[in-house]
C-alpha positions as CSV (number, residue, x, y, z in Angstrom):
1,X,-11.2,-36.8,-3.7
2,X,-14.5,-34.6,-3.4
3,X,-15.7,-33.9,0.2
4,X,-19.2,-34.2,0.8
5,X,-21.4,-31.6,2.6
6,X,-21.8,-32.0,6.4
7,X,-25.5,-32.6,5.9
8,X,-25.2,-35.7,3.7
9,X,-24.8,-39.2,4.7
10,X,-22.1,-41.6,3.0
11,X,-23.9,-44.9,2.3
12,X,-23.4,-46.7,5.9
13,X,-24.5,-43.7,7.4
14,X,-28.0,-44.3,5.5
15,X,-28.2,-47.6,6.6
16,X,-27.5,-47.0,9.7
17,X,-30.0,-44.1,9.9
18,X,-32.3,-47.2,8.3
19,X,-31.4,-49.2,11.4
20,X,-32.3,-46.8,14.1
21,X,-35.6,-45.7,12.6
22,X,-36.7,-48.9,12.4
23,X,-35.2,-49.9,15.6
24,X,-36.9,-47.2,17.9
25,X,-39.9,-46.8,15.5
26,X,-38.6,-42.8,15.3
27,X,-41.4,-40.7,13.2
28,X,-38.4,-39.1,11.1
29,X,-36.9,-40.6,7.8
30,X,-33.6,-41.8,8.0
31,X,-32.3,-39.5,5.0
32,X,-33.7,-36.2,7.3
33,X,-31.1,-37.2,10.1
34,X,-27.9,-35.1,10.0
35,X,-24.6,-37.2,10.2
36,X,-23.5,-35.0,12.7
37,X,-26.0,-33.9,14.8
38,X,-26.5,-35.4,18.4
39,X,-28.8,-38.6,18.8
40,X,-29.5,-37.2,22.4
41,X,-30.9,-34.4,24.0
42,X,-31.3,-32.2,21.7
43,X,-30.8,-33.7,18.5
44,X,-33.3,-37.1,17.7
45,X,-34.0,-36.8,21.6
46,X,-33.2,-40.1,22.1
47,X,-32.8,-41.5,25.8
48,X,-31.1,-44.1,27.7
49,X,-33.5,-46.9,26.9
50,X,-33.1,-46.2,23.1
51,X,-29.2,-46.9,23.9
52,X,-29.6,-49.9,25.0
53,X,-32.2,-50.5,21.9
54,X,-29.4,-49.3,19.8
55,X,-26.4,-51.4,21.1
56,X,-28.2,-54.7,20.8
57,X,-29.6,-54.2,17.6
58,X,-25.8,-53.3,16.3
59,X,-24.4,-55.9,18.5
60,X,-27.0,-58.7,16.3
61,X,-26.2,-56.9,12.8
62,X,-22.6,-56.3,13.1
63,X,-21.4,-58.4,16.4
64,X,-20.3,-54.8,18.0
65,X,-21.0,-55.3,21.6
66,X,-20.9,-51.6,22.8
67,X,-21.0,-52.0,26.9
68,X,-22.8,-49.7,29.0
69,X,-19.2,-49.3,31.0
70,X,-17.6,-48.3,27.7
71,X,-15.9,-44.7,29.0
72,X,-16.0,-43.9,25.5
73,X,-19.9,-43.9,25.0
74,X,-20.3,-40.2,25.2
75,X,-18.4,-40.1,21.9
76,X,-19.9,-42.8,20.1
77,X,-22.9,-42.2,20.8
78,X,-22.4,-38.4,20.0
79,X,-23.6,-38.7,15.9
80,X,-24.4,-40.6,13.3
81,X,-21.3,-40.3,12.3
82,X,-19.3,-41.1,15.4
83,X,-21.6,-44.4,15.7
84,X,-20.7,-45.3,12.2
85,X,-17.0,-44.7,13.1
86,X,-17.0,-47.0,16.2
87,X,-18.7,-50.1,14.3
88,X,-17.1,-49.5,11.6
89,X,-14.2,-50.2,13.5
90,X,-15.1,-52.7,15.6
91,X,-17.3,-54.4,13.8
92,X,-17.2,-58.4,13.4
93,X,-19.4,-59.3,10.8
C-alpha cells in the first residue's frame, strides 16, 4: 500500500476542505489546507462561531451531530484529518 505525504489530502479530505471553504467563505483554496494542520488558532484561524458553522453544515451533509458538550471536540476538531476521522465514523448518511 503506498503512504501518501503528510501534506496531501485523500479524496474526503478534499471535499471536506470543499465544505469548509464554502461554509465560512475562507479566502484559501481547499487544496492549500494541510490535512494536518490545526483549523484553530494558528492554523486556518478559525473561532468558536466557525464551530458551530462547521457542525451544522456536517450535521445536514452527513447527519453527524457533533455537540458542543462532546469532551472529545479538542480532538476532532484538531485537523482536517481528525474531522474526517470523526464523521467518517459517525456519519449517518
Amino acid at each position: 500500500m503506498e503512504e501518501r505525504s503528510l501534506s496531501n489530502q485523500a479524496p474526503f479530505e478534499t471535499e471536506i476542505a470543499q465544505l469548509l471553504v464554502t461554509t465560512l467563505n475562507l479566502k484559501a483554496e481547499p487544496v492549500d489546507i494541510s490535512p494536518l494542520d490545526p483549523l484553530f488558532g494558528e492554523g486556518l484561524g478559525l473561532d468558536s462561531i466557525d464551530a458551530l458553522e462547521i457542525a451544522l453544515v456536517i450535521h445536514q451533509h452527513y447527519g453527524y451531530k457533533l455537540r458542543s458538550d462532546d469532551p472529545d471536540n479538542a480532538t476532532i476538531f484538531s485537523s482536517l484529518r481528525s474531522l474526517c476521522e470523526a464523521i467518517q465514523k459517525n456519519r449517518t448518511k
